[in-house]
Residue, then its C-alpha position, 0 to 999 in steps of 0.5 A: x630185677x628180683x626183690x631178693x636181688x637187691x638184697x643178695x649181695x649182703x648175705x654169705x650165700x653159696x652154690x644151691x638153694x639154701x630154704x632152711x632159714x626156719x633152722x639158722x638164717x645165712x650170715x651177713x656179709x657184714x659180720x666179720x667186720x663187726x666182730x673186728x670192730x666191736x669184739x676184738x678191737x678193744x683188745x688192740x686199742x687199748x692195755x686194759x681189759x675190755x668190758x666196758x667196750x664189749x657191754x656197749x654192744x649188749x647195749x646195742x643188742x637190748x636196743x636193736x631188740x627194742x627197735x624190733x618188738x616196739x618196746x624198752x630196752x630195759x626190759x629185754x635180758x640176753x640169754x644164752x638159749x631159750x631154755x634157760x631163759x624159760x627156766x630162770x622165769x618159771x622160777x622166778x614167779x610167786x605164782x607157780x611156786x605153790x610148794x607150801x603143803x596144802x596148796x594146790x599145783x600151779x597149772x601150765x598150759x601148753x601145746x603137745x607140739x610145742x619144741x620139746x625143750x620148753x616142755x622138758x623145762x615146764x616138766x623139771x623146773x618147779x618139781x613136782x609143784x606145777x602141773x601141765x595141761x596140753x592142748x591135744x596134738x590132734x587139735x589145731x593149734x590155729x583155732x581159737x576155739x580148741x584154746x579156750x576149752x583149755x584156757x580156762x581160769x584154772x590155768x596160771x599160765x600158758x605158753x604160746x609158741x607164735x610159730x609152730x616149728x614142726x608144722x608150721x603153723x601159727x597161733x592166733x597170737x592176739x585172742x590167745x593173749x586177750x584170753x590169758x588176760x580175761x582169766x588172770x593167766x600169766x602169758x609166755x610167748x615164744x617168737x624162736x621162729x617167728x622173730x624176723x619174719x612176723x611182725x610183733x609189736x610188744x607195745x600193742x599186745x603187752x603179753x606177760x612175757x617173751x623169749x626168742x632167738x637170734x639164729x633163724x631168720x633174723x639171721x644172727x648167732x646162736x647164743x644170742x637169745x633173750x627174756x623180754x618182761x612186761x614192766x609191770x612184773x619186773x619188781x615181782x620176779x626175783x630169778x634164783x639163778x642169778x650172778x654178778x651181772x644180776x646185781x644192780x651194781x656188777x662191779x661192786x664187789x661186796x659178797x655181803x651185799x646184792x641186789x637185784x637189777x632194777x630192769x630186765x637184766x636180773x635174769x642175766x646171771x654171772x659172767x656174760x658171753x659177748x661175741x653171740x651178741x656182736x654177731x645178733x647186734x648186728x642182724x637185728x639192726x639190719x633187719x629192724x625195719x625189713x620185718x613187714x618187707x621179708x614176710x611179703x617176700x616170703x609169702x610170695x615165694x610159698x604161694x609159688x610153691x602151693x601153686x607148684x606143688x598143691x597136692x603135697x602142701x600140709x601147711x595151712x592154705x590161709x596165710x593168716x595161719x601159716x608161718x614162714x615155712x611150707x611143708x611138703x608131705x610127699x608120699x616117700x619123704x626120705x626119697x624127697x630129701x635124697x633128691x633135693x639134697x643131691x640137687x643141693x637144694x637145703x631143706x630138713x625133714x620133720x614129723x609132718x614132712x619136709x620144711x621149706x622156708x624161703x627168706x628175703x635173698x631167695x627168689x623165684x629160681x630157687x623155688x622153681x629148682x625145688x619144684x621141679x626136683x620134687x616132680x622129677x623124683x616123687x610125683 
């Protein structure tokens, strides 16, 4: 029996080979019936309105993350996308905000492969008072030593992406960390396409901060993303785009009177979204201590594919530097994708070539369909 046999039968799967887990993991099985039981069935038990039942499933999501990273609950916030998780912290931190005439820019350093999104916020969140520094695209990002030429005392904080979505790759996620803390360097980490499929423990690496998503293969919801804060920064962000579930007391109702949450939860803001978080709530517990287990797996599955496929692999050899997802450069990309998308085969299509992301339900047959699609069709 395959390993990804004993854990088909919890996903929603259909017909075909679905490899796009670095974009939205499949549901589990159990999913309905948790947002039976914890989002709509407060509204059939009881006349009232249902908050109180519904915040004890952002309590099980805080939880679940906590149990995931190896931290406190209290210091993770929900967050509707990773954007405005991104935003409220640049915002929040006394060390980039330098608007006072005289005053030098903050600097931020970042890669020129990071998603765009967090460099569209790096670019508008502060104005004009923050200037960003990129590592080239031509560098890799999997070397130390392209960091550090840029990483240097000036910078005031850099931005890691753990994983690199469009190629790939990862960071050397430890020394980048290590190095932002010998220069004073406020860190941010990124885990959008790592969560779930990398282990991180918090506790050991203690960055600065953290954002990251439910979608991809932890296999929850969008809109179920979350800030993660070193505690020892909890006091000295004080976020601007704040609301009533900012306030240490939500329900206090006094306009004259706010104060901002004691933990994490300042950066929530106004009136919470609930369902995203039943649905991540949920994954997350499911996958809290399977990280280790998926990445074996996954792993497995890639070194078939290299194997099947070594002339297109533009994802690095070394495991130690390579993600969750393969990419295959084929000569006529567009050609590839037609075929394995009429052979119903689910990969997507980058810059650097087509993606393809094995989770812990597929398994050997489904990389042996997309190996023998791509001989037939490009080689």
């Amino acid at each position: 029996m395959n390993n990804s046999d004993n854990f088909k039968h919890n996903f929603h799967l259909t017909d075909g080979s679905y490899l796009l887990n670095h974009s939205v993991g499949r549901p589990l099985k159990s999913t309905q019936q948790v947002i039976n039981d914890d989002f709509l069935a407060p509204w059939q038990q009881t006349n009232k309105e249902p908050w109180q039942q519904w915040l004890q499933t952002i309590d099980k999501f805080t939880h679940g993350l906590a149990n995931l990273f190896n931290s406190k609950a209290e210091l993770f916030c929900p967050q509707s996308n990773l954007s405005s998780a991104l935003t409220k912290l640049l915002m929040s931190l006394p060390q980039l905000n330098t608007s006072n005439k005289g005053i030098k820019k903050a600097k931020i350093l970042m890669s020129e492969i990071d998603f765009p999104s967090m460099g569209f916020v790096a670019q508008n969140a502060l104005n004009n008072h923050v200037e960003i520094v990129y590592l080239p695209q031509e560098l890799s990002v999997t070397e130390i030593n392209h960091w550090q030429k840029y990483l240097t005392k000036e910078i005031d904080l850099v931005f890691i992406s753990h994983v690199y979505s469009n190629t790939g790759q990862q960071a050397p996620l430890k020394q980048l960390v290590e190095l932002a803390k010998q220069n004073s360097t406020l860190s941010v980490v990124d885990v959008a396409q790592s969560a779930g499929i990398l282990p991180l423990d918090l506790t050991d690496l203690a960055p600065d901060f953290m954002i990251g998503s439910s979608v991809k293969w932890l296999c929850g919801s969008s809109g179920a993303a979350y800030l993660w804060l070193n505690e020892q920064h909890i006091e000295t962000c004080q976020p601007k785009d704040v609301g009533w579930f900012s306030h240490q007391n939500p329900f206090e109702f006094n306009i004259h009177h706010f104060d901002y949450h004691k933990s994490a939860l300042r950066f929530w803001g106004g009136t919470p979204t609930i369902l995203p978080y039943t649905v991540a709530a949920n994954s997350i517990k499911y996958f809290a201590d399977k990280v280790e287990l998926v990445r074996k797996h996954n792993v497995k599955l890639q070194n078939h594919i290299i194997e099947q496929l070594p002339e297109f692999i533009a994802s690095p050899f070394d495991v130690r530097q390579r993600s969750g997802t393969v990419i295959l450069n084929l000569v006529d990309n567009q050609k590839a994708i037609a075929a394995l998308t009429k052979n119903n085969i689910a990969v997507d299509l980058r810059e650097c070539g087509i993606r393809v992301s094995p989770h812990i339900y597929n398994d050997e047959n489904d990389i042996e369909r997309l190996a023998e699609v791509v001989r037939k069709h490009v080689s």
